[in-house]
N, C-alpha and C positions, 0 to 999 in steps of 0.2 A: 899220224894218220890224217889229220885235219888238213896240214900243210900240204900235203902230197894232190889232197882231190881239191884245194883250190889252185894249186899249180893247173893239175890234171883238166879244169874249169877255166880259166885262164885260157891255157894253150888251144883249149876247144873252139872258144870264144874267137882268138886270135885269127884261128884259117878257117871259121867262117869267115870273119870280116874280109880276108886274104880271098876267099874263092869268090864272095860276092862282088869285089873290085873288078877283082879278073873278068868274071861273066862281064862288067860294064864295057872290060875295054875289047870285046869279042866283037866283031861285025856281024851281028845275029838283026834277026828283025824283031820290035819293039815286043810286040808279042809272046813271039820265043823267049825272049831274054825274059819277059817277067815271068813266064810259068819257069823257068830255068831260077830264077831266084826265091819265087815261092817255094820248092821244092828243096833247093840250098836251108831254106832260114827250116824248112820243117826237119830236114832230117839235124839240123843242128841243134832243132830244141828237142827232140828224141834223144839224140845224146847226151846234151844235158843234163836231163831227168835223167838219164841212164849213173851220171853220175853221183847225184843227189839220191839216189839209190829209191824213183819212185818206180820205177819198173826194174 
């Protein structure tokens, strides 16, 4: 069970990092791109907790 939600934490972890690169390499304006990453890193640490089982 343990192994499974650090996998499951892990791979969450991963395509955050994976989507926030991406947003970088977008030709977006400075602006957009950070509400675009702020938004990235929040729904990423909602699922986190989701995993950690605080919601």
């Amino acid at each position: 069970m343990a192994a499974s939600m650090l996998i499951s934490i892990l791979i969450t972890f991963l395509v955050i990092v994976l989507v926030l690169y991406l947003v970088q390499r977008l030709p977006l304006d400075g602006r957009i791109r950070q509400i675009v990453q702020i938004i990235v890193i929040l729904i990423g640490i909602v699922s986190l907790l989701k995993y950690l089982a605080v919601f």
